[in-house]
C-alpha positions in Angstrom: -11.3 -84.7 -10.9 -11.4 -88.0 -8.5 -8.1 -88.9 -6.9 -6.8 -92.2 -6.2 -9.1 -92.6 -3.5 -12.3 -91.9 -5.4 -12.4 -88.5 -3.7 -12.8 -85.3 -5.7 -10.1 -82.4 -4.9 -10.8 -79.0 -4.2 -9.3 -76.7 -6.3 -6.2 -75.4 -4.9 -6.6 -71.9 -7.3 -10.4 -71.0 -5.4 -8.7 -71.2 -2.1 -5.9 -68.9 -3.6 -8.1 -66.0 -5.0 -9.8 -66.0 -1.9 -6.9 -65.6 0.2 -5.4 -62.3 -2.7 -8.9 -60.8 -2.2 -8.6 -61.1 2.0 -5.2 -59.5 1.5 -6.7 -56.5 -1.1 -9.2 -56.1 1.4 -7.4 -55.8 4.8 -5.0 -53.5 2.9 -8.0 -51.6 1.5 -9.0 -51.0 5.1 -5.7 -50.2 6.7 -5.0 -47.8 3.6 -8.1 -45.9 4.3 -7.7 -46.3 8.2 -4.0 -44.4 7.8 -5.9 -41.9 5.7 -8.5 -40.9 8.1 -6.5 -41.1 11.1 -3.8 -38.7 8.7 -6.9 -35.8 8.1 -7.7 -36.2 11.8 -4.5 -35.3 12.9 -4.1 -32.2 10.3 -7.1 -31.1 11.6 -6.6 -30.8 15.5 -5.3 -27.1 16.7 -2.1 -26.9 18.8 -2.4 -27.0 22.2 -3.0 -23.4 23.5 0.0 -22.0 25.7 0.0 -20.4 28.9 1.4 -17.1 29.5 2.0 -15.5 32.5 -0.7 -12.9 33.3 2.1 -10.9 35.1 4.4 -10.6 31.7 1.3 -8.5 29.8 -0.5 -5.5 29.4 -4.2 -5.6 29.5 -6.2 -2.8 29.6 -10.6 -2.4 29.0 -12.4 -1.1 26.3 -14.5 2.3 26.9 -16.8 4.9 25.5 -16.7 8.3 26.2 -14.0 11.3 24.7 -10.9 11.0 23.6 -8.4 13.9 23.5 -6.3 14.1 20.7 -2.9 15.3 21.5 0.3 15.8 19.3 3.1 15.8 22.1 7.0 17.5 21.3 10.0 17.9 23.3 11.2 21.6 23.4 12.6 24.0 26.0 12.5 26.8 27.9 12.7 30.5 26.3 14.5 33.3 27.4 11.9 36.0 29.1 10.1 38.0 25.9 10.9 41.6 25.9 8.5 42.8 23.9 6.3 45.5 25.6 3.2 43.8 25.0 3.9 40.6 26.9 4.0 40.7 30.6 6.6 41.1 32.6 6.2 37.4 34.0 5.8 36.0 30.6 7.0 32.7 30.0 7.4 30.5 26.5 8.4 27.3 25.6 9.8 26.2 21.9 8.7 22.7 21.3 9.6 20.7 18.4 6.6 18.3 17.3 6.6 15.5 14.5 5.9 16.8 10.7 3.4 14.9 10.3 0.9 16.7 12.7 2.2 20.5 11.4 -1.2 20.5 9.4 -3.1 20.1 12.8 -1.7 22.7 14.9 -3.3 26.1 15.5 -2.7 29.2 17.2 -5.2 29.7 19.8 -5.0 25.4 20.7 -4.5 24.7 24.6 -1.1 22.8 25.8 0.3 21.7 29.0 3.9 22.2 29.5 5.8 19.6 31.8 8.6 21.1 33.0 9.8 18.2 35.3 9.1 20.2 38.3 5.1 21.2 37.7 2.8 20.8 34.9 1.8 24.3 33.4 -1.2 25.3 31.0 -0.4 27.2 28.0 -1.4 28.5 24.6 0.2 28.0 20.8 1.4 31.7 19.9 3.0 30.4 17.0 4.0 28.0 14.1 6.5 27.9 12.3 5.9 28.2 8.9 8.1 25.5 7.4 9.2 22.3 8.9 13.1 20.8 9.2 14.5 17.2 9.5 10.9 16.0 10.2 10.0 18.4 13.0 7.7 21.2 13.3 8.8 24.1 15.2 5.9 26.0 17.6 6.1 28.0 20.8 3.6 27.8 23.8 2.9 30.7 25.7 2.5 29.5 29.4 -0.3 30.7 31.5 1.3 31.4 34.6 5.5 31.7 35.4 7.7 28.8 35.6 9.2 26.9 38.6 11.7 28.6 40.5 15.2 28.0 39.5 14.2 27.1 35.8 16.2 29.0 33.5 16.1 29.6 29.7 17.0 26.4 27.8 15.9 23.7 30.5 14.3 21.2 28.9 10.8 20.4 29.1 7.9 18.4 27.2 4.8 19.6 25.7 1.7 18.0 24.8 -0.7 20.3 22.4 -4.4 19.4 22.5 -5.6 19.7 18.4 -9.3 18.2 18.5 -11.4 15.6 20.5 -13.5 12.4 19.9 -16.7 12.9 21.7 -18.6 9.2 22.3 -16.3 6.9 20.4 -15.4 3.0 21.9 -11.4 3.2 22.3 -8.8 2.3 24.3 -5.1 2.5 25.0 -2.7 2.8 22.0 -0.3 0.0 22.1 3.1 0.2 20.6 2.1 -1.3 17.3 -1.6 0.7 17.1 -1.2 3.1 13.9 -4.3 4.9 12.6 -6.4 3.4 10.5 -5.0 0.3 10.5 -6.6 -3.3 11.4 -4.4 -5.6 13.7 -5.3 -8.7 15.9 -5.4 -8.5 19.5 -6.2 -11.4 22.4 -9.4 -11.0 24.1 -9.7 -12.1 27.1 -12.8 -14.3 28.2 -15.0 -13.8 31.2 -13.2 -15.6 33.8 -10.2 -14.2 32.5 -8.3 -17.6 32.4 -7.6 -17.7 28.4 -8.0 -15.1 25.6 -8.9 -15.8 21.4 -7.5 -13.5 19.2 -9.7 -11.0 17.2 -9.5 -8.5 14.8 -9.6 -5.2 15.2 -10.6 -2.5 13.2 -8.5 1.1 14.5 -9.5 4.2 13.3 -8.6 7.7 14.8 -5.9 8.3 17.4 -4.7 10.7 20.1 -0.5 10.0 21.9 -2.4 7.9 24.4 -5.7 6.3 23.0 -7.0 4.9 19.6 -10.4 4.5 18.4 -11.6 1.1 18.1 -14.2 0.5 15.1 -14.9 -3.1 15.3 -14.0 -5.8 16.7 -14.5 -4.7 20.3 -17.0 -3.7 22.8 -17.0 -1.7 25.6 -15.9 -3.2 28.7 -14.1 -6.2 26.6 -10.6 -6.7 28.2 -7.7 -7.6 25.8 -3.8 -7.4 26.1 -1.7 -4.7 24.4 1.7 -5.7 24.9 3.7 -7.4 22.0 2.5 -11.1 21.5 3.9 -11.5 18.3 5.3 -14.7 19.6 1.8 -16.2 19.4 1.1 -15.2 16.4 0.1 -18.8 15.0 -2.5 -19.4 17.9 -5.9 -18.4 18.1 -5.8 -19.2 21.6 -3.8 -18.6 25.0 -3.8 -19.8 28.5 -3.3 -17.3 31.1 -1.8 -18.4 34.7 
């Protein structure tokens, strides 16, 4: 088409569709920009926090035996009349927890704390049925008790029932059952962070738990409650 002038126009509707497909396109591009910067941002960790080293428990991983105990609360007995125990003879009633009745024995070697000296002893006897959870047995004590200790005093008893010769363990936290696998921070080398881990636990004495897997020897992790880190893999430590 010429115009008055003799000049032909360009059409207006070309210069139009040109400037729709810029705008399709820019807003193609910031779309997907948006997106990518969205999956980027879902994808970074939370910054690890810092604990203070002083506020935990850490304690190493070893291999060697561990001593399974089953540990009561009892007292003292009156002195036993009977003619064949001696004249110095000493027992202690201890009450233990049901669950490790099935693991007691006569015969099995105890120490008796009696808050004023630690004393070896023997089990003598069980109790043949348990009440209110509690297992009933009486230690006979190697040698007499304290001076000034007198029947009913109480005391504490720990009753050693096996051992775990050349197993990996280490202490039992609060929240270390048998059997059972948990998570745990492991501290690294230079000891100025720690990544959680699973743990496998298997056997355990009052004071120690086998580790399965998840741990070696020598590896360092924290056994206090860190249950408010539960949703990081990581931790500073200051």
């Amino acid at each position: 088409m010429k115009s008055e002038h003799g000049v032909l126009d360009i059409p207006r509707e070309s210069k139009q569709r040109q400037r729709r497909m810029r705008r399709i396109i820019y807003s193609a591009v910031g779309i997907a920009a948006m997106a990518g910067i969205t999956v980027f941002l879902s994808r970074l960790k939370p910054a690890a926090p810092t604990v203070d080293k002083t506020a935990i428990w850490v304690d190493t991983v070893q291999k060697g035996t561990i001593v399974i105990t089953v540990k009561g609360l009892g007292a003292l007995l009156p002195p036993a009349k009977s003619a064949k125990a001696p004249s110095n003879s000493t027992a202690v009633r201890l009450k233990v927890p049901a669950a490790r009745w099935k693991d007691l024995r006569p015969g099995e070697a105890a120490m008796i704390d009696t808050h004023n000296g630690i004393i070896p002893g023997r089990v003598v006897a069980i109790a043949p049925i348990v009440f209110e959870g509690l297992a009933t047995v009486n230690v006979q004590l190697d040698g007499p008790a304290p001076k000034g200790m007198s029947p009913g005093q109480a005391v504490e008893g720990s009753i050693e029932v096996g051992r775990l010769d050349n197993v990996t363990y280490v202490s039992r936290p609060v929240f270390g059952q048998p059997n059972t696998a948990v998570s745990l921070f492991k501290l690294d080398p230079d000891g100025k962070g720690a990544s959680l881990v699973k743990v496998q636990f298997g056997r355990a004495s009052a004071n120690s738990i086998e580790v399965l897997s998840g741990l070696q020897p020598a590896d360092k992790v924290i056994l206090s409650d860190m249950s408010a880190w539960d949703s990081f893999n990581r931790i500073r430590l200051e």
